[in-house]
Every structure is written in structure tokens, then in C-alpha cells.
N, C-alpha and C positions, 0 to 999 in steps of 0.2 A: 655749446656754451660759447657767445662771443662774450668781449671788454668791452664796455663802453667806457667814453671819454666826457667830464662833466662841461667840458667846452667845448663838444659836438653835439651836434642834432642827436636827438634819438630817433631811432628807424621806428618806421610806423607800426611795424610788427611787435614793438615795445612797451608802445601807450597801452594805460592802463592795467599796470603790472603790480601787482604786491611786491613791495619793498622793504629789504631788510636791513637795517640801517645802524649804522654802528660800525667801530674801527676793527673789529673780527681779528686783530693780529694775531695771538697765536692758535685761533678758532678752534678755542677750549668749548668742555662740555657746555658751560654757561651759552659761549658763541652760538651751540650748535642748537640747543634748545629755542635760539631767536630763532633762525633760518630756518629749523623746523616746522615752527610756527607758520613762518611768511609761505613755505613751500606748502604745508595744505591745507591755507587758504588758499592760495593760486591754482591749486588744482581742482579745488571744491568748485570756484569760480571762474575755472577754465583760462583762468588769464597767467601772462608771463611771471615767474618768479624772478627778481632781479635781488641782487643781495648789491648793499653800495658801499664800500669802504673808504677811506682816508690816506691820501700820500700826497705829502707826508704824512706822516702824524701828526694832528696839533700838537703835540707835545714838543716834536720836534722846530714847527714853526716858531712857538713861542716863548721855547728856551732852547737855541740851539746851538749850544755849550754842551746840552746834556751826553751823556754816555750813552753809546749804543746799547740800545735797550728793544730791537726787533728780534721778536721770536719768527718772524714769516718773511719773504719777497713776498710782490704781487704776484710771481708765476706761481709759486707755491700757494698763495692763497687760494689763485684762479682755479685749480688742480683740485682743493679740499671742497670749494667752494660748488664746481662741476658733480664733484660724487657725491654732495650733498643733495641734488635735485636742482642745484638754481637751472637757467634758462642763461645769465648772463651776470656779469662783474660790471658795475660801473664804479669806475674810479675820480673820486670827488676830487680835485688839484687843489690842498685846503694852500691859499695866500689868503693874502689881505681883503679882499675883495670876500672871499669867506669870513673871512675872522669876522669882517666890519657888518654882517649880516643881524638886522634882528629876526628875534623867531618866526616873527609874524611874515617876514620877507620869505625865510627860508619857507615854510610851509606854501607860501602860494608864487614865487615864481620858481623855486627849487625844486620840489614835489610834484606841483600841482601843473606848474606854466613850463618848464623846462622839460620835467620827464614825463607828465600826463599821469602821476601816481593816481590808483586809485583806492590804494590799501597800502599805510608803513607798520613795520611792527621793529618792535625798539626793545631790549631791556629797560625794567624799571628805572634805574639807576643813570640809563645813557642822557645826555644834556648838549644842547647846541644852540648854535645863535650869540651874536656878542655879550659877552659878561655872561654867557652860562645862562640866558634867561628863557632859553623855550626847556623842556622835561617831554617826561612819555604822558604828563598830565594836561601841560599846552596846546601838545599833537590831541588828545582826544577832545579838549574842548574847543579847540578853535580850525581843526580840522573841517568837521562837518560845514563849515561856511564857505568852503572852497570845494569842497563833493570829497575831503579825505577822509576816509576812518580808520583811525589808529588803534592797533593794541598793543600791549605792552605784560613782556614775559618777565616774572620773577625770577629770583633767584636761585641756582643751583647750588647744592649742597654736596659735599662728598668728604664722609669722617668728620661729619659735625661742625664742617667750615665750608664759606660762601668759595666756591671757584671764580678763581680772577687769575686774570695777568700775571699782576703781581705778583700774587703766591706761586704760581708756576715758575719765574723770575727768580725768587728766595730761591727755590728748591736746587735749579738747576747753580745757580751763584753758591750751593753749598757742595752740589756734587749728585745730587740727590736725582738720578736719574729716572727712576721708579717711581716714585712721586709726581713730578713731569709727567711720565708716562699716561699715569694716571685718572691726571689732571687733563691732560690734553685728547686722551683715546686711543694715542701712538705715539712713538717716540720723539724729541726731537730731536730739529734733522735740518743743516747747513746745506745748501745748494751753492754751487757755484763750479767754474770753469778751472781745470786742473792744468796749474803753471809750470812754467820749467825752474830747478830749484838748485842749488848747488850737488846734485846727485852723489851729497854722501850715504843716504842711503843705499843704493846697489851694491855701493863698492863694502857692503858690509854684508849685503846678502840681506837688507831690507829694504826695499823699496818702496815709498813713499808718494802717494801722489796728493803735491802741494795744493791747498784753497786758499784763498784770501779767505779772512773771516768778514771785512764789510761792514755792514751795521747791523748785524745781528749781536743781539746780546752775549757777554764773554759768560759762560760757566766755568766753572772751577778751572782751573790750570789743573791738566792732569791728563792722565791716562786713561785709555776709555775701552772701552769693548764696544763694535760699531759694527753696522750692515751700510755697506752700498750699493746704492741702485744705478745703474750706468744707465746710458743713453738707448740702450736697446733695453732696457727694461732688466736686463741681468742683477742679480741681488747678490753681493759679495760679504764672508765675515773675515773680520778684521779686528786692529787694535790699533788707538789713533792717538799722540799727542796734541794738542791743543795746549798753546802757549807760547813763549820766547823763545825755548829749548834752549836753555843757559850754561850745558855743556859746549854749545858751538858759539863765535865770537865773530860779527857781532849778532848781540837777540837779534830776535826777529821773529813777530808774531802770526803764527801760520795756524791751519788744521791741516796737520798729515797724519792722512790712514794708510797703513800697511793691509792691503788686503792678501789673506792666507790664500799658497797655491794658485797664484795665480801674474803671467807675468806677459800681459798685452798693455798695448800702448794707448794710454787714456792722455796724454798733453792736446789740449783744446776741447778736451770735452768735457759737458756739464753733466756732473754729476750729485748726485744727494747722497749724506752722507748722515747716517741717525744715530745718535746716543742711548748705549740700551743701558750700561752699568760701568759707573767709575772704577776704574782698578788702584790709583794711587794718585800722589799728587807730582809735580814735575820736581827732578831731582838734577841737580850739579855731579857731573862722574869725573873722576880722575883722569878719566884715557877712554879709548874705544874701544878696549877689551870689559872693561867693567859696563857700559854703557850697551853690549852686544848683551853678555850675558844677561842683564835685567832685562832686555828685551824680550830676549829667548823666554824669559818666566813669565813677562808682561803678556806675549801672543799664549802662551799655553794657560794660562787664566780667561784668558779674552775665549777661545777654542771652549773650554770648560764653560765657561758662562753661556754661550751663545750655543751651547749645545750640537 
């Protein structure tokens, strides 16, 4: 699996690749069923599977006020995206120069002139090009005039509602870990490099190893039952706050997992860090004695859920 760059050449071993096209952020079932698609056709047709994503987000380009709202990084995509079957990530750099695109642009020097597509495959629903005007219906009929043939995957379903972003978004903003799960195929799960912290932790006999959370989307403030995966591939079970931590002064908005039994030194390294089952929401404690003890309950729940 290489990345491609949408402001780099593409290597010749590239052209002519089924491409999966769409923002894939938290590369839900709906995601997977596109890339499925693009992966065998590319192998039916012997040619590259290339899946293309978006960074930013348009969404982010275009109101960038909004609130962190990423369920994925690119390495994490690239990751899901790899054991999916693709061949390679090319990552589209959406600015203005995108925005200002029309459809008809993007289809033949975006596709066709830039990456030598010779198959896209899209969700119904996906839309691009200025003001929204090209669809998975533009790609099929105006493709064929530049040698592209598009298809386009409907909807998935799961409990009698369409899987989206979104709803994985709600779930997770309620607390609703299981659902997410669900929705996604695995848990989610925070990536990122573990910082050095006021180490009140130890001195309590819980150890904490700090993440920026970034611009991933915030779920519940609360208490979590969590696995992580460290840099050699090791899987740890734990119990994480996420949130301010409003008994210490001042907040300060972190993910710290305590992982059980276990007491090696992870400062600089990136680690993944996944959401299996909320235990509570973040609570203000009178002292460090009340704050130890609920811990003490919070890890042997986490311990009990995580089996």
C-alpha cells in the first residue's frame, strides 16, 4: 500500500486503476461496501485498486469554525484502507482550486488527465465539483466521453437505518460505544503520540499515558473501558478518562488511559487507543482519596467488561 499525493504525478504502475472515491472518514460499513466494490472490480480487471480521500474535509475547508468532528487520521485510514485490499491512498489536498472545480473539470483532468482512472465507484448519495453539481449520476453519464465508467453503491442498512458518519457521531456524542462498534466493524479508537503530563497519576498508583485528542470528534466525557495497541503491536486493557478532569485545576482536555498491569515507558510513542464500553460520566471529587477509590471501582468494571 503506497499514499499518493493529488499534487504529485502518479507513478505509471497507477494508471488505469479503479477508484474509490469519497471522504471514507470513519470507514463505516456503508465506506466499506464502496471500496469493496472498487476492490473487485480492480481485480476482475487486473488493474490497481486505489481508494481517494479528502484532507481536509470539505467540510472543514468550508466552515472552519466547525467542531472537531474526525472519526479517522490519514494513517489510520491508510491502515483500514490497506486491509481492505486497496493497492494505494491518494489523498486529494481539497483548497480552492478544488472547491472552484466543475464536474465536468473534475471528471476529465481529475480522473481521467491527472490519475488515468479507468473505473470510479462512488456511493449514491456522494456529490462533487462547485455548488454540489456533478453525483454518481454525472460520473455515469458523462464519464464514458473521456473512457471513465462509473458505478455507484447504495445504501447500507443496519436496524432499519441508513449507516453514516453521522449516526456513528450521535452514538459516540451519547456515550454509546456499542453502537459505534457496530456501525463501524471495530471500535473506535484515538491515535496519537503519548505526552509528558503532570504525573499525578503514579504518585497515586495510576498511571496515565497522556494524548492530545486533535481533531477527532469529542464523545461523551466520561469514563471508558479501552484496549491499546502500542507501537510493537502489543494490545493493552484499560480504563481511560476523556475529558477536562475537573477535579484537577486548571481543566485540561486530555485522553488518559490507565492500562492494567502494566508499567513500561510509552512517552513518544504513538499509540491507538479504542473505545469498547462507557462506564460513567466525568465527576468533580472532593480530594484524592475519593477520586483513588472510584478509580479503584472504575478499573475493576473496565477489567469485568473487557473480560
Amino acid at each position: 500500500m503506497i499514499r499518493l499525493d493529488s499534487r504529485q504525478p502518479v507513478p505509471a504502475a497507477m494508471r488505469g486503476a479503479i477508484v474509490a472515491l469519497g471522504n471514507f472518514d470513519g470507514f463505516h460499513l456503508g465506506h466499506q461496501a464502496v471500496v469493496g466494490e472498487a476492490v473487485r472490480w480492480a481485480r476482475a480487471e487486473g488493474r490497481p485498486a486505489i481508494i481517494a480521500t479528502f484532507d481536509p474535509h470539505p467540510v472543514r475547508y468550508f466552515t472552519p469554525q466547525a467542531e472537531p468532528f474526525r472519526l479517522t487520521t490519514l494513517d489510520q485510514r491508510q491502515d483500514l484502507f490497506a486491509a481492505a485490499g486497496a493497492d494505494a491512498m491518494l489523498v486529494i489536498h481539497f483548497g480552492a482550486d478544488v472547491a472552484g472545480m466543475a464536474a465536468s473539470e473534475w471528471i476529465e483532468q481529475a480522473l481521467v488527465g491527472h490519475l488515468g482512472a479507468a473505473g470510479v465507484v462512488t456511493g449514491e448519495d456522494f456529490t462533487f465539483g462547485k455548488g454540489r453539481s456533478g453525483n454518481a449520476q454525472v460520473l455515469a453519464s458523462e464519464g464514458p466521453r473521456f473512457g471513465l465508467t462509473a458505478r455507484a453503491v447504495g445504501p447500507v442498512t443496519l436496524e432499519g437505518e441508513i449507516v453514516s458518519s453521522s449516526r456513528i457521531r450521535d452514538a459516540l456524542k451519547s456515550g454509546d460505544c456499542e453502537a459505534a462498534t457496530r456501525l463501524l466493524t471495530r471500535p473506535f479508537a484515538m491515535r496519537g503520540t503519548v505526552q509528558h503530563g503532570d504525573k499525578v497519576g503514579r504518585t497515586i498508583n495510576f498511571p496515565t499515558a497522556n494524548l492530545d485528542i486533535g481533531m477527532y470528534l469529542r464523545p461523551r466525557y466520561g469514563i471508558y473501558a479501552v484496549t491499546g495497541r502500542l507501537a510493537d503491536g502489543q494490545v493493552l486493557k484499560g480504563a481511560a478518562n476523556l475529558g477536562i478532569r475537573p477535579t484537577f485545576d486548571p481543566p485540561k482536555e486530555l485522553l488518559e488511559p490507565h492500562f492494567f498491569d502494566f508499567s513500561g515507558d510509552l512517552y513518544g510513542q504513538e499509540i491507538e487507543v479504542a473505545f469498547h464500553h462507557f462506564l460513567r460520566p466525568e465527576a468533580k471529587f472532593d480530594g484524592l482519596d475519593a477520586l483513588v477509590a472510584q478509580m479503584a471501582l472504575d478499573c475493576d468494571e473496565a477489567r469485568r467488561l473487557l473480560g
